[in-house]
RODO-873779 format. One record per residue: residue number from 1; residue in one letter; chain; x, y, z of N, C-alpha, C, CB in turn. Coordinates in pm, whole numbers. Glycine has a CB too. Example, Ala and Ser with C-alpha at 12.3 -4.5 7.8 and 13.67 -1.06 7.14 Angstrom:
// residues 2
num = 1	residu = A	chaine = A	nu = 1319	nv = -569	nw = 780	cau = 1230	cav = -450	caw = 780	cu = 1320	cv = -330	cw = 780	cbu = 1131	cbv = -447	cbw = 905
num = 2	residu = S	chaine = A	nu = 1285	nv = -225	nw = 708	cau = 1367	cav = -106	caw = 714	cu = 1290	cv = 3	cw = 787	cbu = 1408	cbv = -60	cbw = 572
***
This chain:
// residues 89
num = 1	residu = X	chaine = A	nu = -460	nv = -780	nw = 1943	cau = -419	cav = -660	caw = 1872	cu = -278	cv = -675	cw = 1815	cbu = -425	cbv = -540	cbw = 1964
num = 2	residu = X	chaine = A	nu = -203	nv = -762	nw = 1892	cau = -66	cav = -760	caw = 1840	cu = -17	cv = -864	cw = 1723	cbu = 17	cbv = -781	cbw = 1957
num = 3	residu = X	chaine = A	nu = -134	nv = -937	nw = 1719	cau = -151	cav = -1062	caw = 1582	cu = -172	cv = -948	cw = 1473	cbu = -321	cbv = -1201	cbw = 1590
num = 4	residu = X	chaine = A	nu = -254	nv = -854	nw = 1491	cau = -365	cav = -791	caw = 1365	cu = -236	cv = -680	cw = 1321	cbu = -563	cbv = -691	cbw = 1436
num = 5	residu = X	chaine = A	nu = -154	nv = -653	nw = 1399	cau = -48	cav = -511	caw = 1377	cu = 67	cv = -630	cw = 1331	cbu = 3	cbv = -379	cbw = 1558
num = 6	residu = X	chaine = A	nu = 77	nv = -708	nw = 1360	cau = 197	cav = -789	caw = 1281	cu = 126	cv = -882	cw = 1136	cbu = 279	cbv = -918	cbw = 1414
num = 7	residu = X	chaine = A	nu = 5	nv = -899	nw = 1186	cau = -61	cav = -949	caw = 982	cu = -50	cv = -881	cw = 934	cbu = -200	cbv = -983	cbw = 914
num = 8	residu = X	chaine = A	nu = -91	nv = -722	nw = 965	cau = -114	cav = -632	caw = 859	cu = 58	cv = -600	cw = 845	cbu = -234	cbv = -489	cbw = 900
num = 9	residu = X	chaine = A	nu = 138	nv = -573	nw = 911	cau = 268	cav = -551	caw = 802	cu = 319	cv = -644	cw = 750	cbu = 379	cbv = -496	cbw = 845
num = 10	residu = X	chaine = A	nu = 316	nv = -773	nw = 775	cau = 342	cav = -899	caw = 685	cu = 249	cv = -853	cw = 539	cbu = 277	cbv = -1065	cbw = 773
num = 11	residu = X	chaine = A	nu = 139	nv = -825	nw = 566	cau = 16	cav = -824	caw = 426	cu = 110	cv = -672	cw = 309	cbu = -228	cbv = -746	cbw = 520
num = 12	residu = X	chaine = A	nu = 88	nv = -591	nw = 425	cau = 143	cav = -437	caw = 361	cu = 310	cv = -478	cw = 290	cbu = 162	cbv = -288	cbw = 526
num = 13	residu = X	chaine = A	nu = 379	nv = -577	nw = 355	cau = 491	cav = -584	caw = 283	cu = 482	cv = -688	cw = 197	cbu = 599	cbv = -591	cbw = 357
num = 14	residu = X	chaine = A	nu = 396	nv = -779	nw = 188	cau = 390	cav = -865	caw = 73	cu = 295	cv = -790	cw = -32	cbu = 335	cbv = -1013	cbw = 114
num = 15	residu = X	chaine = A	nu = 222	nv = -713	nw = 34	cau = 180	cav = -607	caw = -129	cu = 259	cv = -553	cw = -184	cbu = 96	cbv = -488	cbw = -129
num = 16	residu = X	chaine = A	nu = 391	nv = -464	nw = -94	cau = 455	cav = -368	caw = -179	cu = 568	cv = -479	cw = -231	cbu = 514	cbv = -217	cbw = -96
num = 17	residu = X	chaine = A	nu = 603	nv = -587	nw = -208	cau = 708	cav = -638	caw = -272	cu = 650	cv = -698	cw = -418	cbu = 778	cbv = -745	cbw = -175
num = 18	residu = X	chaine = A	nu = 519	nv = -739	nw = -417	cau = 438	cav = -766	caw = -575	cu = 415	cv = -670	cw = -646	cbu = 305	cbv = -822	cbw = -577
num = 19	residu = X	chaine = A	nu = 411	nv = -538	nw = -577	cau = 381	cav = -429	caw = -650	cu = 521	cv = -365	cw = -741	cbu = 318	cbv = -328	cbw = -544
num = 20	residu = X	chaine = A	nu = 672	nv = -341	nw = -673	cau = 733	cav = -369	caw = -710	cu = 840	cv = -466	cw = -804	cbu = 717	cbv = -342	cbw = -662
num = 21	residu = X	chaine = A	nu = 801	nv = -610	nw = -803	cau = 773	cav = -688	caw = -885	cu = 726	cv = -692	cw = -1021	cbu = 723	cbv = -732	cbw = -836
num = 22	residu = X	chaine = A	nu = 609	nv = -655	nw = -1005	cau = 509	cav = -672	caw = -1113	cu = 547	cv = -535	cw = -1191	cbu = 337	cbv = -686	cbw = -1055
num = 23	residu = X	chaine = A	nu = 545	nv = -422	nw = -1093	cau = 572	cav = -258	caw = -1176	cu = 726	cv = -233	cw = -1154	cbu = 471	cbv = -101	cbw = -1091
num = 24	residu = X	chaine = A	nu = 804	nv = -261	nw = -1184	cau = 998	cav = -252	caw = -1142	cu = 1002	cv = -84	cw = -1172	cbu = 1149	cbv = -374	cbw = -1292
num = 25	residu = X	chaine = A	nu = 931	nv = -3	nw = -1271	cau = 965	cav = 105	caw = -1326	cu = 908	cv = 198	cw = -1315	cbu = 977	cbv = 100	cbw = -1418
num = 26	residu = X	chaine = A	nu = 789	nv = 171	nw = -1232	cau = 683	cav = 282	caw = -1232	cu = 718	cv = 357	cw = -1108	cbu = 524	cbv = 228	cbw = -1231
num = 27	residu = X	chaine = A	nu = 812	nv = 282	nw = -979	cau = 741	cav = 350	caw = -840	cu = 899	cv = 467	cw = -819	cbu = 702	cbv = 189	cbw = -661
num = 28	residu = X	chaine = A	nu = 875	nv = 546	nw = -753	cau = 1031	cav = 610	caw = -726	cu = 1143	cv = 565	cw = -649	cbu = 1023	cbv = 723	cbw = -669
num = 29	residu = X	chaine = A	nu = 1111	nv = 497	nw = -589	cau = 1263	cav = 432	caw = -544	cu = 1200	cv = 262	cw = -444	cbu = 1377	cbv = 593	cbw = -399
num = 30	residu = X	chaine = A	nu = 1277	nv = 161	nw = -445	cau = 1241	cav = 91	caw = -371	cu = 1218	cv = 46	cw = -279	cbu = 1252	cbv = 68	cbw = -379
num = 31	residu = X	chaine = A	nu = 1313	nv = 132	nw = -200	cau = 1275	cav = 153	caw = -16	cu = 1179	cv = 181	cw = 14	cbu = 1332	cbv = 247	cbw = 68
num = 32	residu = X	chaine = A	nu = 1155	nv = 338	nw = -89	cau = 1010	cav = 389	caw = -21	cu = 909	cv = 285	cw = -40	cbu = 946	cbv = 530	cbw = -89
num = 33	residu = X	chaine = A	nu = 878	nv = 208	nw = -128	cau = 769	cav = 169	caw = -177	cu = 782	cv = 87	cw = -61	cbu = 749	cbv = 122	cbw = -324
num = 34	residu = X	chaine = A	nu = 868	nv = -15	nw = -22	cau = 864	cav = -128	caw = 36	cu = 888	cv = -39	cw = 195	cbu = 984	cbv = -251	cbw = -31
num = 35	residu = X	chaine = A	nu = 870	nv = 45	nw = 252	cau = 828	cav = 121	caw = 347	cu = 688	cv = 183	cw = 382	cbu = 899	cbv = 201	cbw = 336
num = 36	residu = X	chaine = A	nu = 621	nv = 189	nw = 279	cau = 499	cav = 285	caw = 260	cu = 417	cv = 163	cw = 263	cbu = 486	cbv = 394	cbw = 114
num = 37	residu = X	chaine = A	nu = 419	nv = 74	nw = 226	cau = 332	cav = -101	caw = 230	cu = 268	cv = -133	cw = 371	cbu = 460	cbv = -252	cbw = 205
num = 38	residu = X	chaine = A	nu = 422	nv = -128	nw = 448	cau = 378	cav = -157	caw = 555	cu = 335	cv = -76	cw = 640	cbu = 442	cbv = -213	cbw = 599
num = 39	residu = X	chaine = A	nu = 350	nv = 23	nw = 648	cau = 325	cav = 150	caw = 735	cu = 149	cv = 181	cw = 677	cbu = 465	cbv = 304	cbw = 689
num = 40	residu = X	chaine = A	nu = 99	nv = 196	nw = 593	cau = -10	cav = 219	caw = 525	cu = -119	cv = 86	cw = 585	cbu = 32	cbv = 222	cbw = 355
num = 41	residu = X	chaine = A	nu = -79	nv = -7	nw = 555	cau = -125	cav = -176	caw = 633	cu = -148	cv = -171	cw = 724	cbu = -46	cbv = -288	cbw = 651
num = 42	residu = X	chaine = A	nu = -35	nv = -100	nw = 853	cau = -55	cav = -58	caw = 1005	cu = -113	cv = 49	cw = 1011	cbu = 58	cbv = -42	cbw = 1086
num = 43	residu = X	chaine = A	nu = -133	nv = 134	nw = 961	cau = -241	cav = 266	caw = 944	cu = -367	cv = 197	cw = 969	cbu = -247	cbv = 350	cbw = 780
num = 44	residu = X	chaine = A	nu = -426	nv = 141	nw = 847	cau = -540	cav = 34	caw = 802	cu = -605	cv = 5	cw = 902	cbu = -499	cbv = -94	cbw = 743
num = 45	residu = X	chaine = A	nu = -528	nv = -154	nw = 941	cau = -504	cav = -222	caw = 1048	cu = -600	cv = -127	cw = 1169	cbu = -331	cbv = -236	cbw = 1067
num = 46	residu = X	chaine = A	nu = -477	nv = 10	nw = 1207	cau = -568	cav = 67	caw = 1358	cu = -694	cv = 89	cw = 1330	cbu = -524	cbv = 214	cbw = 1428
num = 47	residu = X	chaine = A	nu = -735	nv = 135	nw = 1191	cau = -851	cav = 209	caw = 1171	cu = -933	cv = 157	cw = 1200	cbu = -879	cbv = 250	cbw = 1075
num = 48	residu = X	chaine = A	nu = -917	nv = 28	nw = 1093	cau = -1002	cav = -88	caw = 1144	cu = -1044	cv = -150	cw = 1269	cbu = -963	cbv = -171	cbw = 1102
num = 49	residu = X	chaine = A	nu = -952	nv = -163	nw = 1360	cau = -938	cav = -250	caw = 1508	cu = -1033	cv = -120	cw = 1552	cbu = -745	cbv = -285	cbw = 1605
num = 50	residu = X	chaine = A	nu = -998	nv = 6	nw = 1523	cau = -1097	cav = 119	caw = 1610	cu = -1236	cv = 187	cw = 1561	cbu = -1012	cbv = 245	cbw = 1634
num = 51	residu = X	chaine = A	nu = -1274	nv = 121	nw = 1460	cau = -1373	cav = 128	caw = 1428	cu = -1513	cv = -24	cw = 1428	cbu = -1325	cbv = 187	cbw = 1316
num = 52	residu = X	chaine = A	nu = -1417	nv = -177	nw = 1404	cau = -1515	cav = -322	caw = 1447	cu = -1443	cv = -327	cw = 1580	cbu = -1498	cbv = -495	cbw = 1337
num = 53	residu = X	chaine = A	nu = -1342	nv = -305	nw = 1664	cau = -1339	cav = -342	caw = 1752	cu = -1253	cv = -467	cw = 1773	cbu = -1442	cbv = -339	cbw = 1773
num = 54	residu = X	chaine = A	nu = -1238	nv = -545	nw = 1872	cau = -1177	cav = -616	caw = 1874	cu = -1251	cv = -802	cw = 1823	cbu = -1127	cbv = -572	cbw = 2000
num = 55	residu = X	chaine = A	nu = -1174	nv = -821	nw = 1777	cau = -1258	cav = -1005	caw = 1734	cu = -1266	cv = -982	cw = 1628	cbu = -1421	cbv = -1072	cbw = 1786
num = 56	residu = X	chaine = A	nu = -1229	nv = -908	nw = 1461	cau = -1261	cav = -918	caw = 1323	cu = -1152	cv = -894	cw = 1291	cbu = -1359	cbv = -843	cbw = 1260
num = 57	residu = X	chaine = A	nu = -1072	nv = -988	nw = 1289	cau = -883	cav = -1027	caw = 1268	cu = -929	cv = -1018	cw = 1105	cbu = -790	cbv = -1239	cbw = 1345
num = 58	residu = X	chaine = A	nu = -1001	nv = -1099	nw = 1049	cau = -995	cav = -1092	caw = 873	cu = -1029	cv = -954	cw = 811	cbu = -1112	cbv = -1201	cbw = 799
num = 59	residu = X	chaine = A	nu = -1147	nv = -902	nw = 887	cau = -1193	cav = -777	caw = 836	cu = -1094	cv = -688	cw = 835	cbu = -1298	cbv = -726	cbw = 904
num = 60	residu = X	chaine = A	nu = -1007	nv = -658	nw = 988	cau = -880	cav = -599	caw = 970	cu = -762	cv = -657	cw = 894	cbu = -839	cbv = -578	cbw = 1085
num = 61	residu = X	chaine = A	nu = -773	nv = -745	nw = 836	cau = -630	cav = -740	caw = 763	cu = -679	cv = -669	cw = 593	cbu = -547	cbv = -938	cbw = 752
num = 62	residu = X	chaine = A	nu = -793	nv = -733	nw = 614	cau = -877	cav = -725	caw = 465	cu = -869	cv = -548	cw = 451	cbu = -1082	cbv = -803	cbw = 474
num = 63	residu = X	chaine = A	nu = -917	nv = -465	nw = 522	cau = -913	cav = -313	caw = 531	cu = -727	cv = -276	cw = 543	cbu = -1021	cbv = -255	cbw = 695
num = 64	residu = X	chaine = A	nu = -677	nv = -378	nw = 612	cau = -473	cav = -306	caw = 581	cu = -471	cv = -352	cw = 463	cbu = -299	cbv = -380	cbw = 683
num = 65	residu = X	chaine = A	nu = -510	nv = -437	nw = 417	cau = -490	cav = -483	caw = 261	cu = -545	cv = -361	cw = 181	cbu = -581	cbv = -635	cbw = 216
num = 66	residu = X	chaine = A	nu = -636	nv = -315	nw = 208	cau = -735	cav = -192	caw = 107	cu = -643	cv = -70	cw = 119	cbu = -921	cbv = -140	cbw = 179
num = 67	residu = X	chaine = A	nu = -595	nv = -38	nw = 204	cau = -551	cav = 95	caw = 252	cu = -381	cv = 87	cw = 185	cbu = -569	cbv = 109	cbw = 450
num = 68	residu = X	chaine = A	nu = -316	nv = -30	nw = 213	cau = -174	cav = -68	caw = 202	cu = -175	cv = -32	cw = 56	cbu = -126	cbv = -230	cbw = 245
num = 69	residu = X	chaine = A	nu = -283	nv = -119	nw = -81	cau = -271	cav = -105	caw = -175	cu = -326	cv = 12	cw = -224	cbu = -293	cbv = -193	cbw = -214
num = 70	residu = X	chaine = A	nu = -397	nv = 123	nw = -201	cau = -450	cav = 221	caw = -180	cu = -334	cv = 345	cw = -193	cbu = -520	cbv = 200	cbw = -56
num = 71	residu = X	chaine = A	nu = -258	nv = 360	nw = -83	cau = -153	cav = 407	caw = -37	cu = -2	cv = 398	cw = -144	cbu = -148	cbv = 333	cbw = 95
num = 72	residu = X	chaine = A	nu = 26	nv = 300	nw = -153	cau = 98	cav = 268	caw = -268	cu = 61	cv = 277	cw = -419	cbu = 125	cbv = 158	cbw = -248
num = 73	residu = X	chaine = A	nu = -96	nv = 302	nw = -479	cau = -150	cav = 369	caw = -572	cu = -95	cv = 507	cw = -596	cbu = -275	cbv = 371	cbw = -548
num = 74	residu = X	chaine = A	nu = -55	nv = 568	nw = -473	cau = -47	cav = 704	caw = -503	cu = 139	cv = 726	cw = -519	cbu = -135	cbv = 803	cbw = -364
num = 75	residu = X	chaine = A	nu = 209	nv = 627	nw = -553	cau = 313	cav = 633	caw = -606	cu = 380	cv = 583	cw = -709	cbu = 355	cbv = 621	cbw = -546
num = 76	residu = X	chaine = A	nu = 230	nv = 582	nw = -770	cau = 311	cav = 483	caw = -924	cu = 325	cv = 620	cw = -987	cbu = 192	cbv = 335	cbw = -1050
num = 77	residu = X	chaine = A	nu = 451	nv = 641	nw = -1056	cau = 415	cav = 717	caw = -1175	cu = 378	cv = 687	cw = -1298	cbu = 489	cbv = 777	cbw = -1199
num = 78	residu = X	chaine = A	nu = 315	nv = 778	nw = -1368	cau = 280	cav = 715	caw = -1567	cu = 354	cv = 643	cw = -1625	cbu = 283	cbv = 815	cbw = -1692
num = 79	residu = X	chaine = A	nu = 350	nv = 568	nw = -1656	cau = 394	cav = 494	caw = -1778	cu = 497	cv = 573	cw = -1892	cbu = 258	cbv = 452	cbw = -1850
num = 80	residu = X	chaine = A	nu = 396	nv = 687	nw = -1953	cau = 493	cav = 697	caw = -2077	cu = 429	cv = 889	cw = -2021	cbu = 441	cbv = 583	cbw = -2291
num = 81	residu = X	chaine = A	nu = 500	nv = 1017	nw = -2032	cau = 491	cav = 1128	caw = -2000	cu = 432	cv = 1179	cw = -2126	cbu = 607	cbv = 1181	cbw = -1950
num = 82	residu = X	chaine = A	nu = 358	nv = 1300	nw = -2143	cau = 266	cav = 1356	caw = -2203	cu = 346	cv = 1470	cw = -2251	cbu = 147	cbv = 1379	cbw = -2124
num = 83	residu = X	chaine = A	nu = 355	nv = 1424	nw = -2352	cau = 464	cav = 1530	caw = -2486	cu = 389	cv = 1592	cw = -2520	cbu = 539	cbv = 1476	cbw = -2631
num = 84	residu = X	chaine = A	nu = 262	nv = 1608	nw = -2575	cau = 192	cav = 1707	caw = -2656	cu = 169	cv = 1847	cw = -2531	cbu = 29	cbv = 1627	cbw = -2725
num = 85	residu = X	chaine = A	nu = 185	nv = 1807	nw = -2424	cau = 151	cav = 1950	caw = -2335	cu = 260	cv = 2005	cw = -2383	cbu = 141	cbv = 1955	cbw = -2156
num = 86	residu = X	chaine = A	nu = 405	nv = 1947	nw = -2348	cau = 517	cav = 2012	caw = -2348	cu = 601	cv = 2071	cw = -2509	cbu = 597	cbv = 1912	cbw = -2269
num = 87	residu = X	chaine = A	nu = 492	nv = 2070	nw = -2605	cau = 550	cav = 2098	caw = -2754	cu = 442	cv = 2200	cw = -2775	cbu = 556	cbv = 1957	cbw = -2880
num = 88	residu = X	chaine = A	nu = 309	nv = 2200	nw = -2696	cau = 224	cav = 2327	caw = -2715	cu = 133	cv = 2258	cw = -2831	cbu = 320	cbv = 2485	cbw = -2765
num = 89	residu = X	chaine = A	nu = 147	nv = 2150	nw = -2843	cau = -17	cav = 2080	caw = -2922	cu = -153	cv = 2090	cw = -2896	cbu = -31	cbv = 1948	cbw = -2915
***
């Protein structure tokens, strides 16, 4: 259990540091993002271990991987903001 809770925040923080990377402008600040990676990964991670149980080390990292990038989905903001609401188009 203590391999699968230390892959998955190694995994959760090497997602949010590519995600940040790759998106520099989209997320709100960089702590959070690179906080929410791993914490989301270790979320994952338990769900997983408490739902296959113990012995599916890949399946659980593979599900902190789903959840980590999942989790961090919900902090990108748009790209470019939607002017026509705000002019009454």
């Amino acid at each position: 259990m203590i391999w699968e809770a230390l892959g998955a925040v190694i995994v959760g923080l090497a997602i949010a540091l590519a995600a940040t990377r790759k998106l520099p402008g989209r997320f709100p600040s960089r702590p959070l993002t690179l906080a929410t990676g791993p914490a989301a990964a270790l979320l994952g991670a338990f769900l997983a271990h408490s739902i296959l149980g113990p012995g599916h080390f890949f399946q659980t990292l593979l599900a902190a991987a789903g959840l980590g990038a999942a989790m961090l989905s919900l902090l990108i903001r748009p790209a470019h903001r939607l002017t026509a609401l705000r002019s009454g188009v």
